[in-house]
N, C-alpha and C positions, 0 to 999 in steps of 0.2 A: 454541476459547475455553472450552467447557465445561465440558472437561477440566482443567483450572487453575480452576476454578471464576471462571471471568466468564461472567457471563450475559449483559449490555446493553453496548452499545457505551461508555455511561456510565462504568461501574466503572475503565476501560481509561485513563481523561481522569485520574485519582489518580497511576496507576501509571505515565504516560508523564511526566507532572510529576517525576516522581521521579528520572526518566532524563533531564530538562534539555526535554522537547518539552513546548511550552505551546500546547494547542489545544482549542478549544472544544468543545462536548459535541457540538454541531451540525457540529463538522470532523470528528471521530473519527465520529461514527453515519454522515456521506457515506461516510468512508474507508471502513468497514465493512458498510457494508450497497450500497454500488456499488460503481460500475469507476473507481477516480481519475484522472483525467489524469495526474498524475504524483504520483511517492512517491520524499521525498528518501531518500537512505539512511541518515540518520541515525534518522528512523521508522522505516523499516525494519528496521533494527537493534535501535531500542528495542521492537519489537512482537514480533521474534524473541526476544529477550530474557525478554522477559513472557512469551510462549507458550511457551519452550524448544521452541523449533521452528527450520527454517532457509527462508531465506527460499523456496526450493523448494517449500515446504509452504505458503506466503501467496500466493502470484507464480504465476498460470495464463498461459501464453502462447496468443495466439491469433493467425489468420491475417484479416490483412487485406486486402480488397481490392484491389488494385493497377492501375494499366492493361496490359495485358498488354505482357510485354517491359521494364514498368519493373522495376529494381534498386530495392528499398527505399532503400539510400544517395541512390540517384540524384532520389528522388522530391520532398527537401527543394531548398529555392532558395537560391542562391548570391547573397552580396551583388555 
């Protein structure tokens, strides 16, 4: 971010406006300073965008726990 001169997660709530996402100062500082539960891709897009970055460069993947033997697919419930 600092490299594009944004410093606070603030500045970023202008600039995603601009790009159609409308979210509060308090939803951008979560997004940015945690781990979201989820991230549609159209912010995704839009924060790519601002950053000139690709989502690669935003998006860490991590390993989660599992019960041994589960398939991640398999772990969600079937209606």
């Amino acid at each position: 971010m600092a490299s594009h001169h944004v410093f606070t997660a603030i500045e970023l709530v202008p600039l995603l406006r601009e790009r159609g996402i409308d979210l509060s100062a308090s939803q951008v500082h979560r997004l940015v300073s945690g781990t979201p539960e989820r991230l549609s891709l159209q912010v995704l897009s839009a924060l790519c965008a601002i950053l000139s970055c690709t989502p690669a460069d935003l998006v860490a993947m991590s390993r989660t726990s599992a019960p041994r033997g589960a398939h991640p697919a398999r772990r969600m419930s079937r209606p």
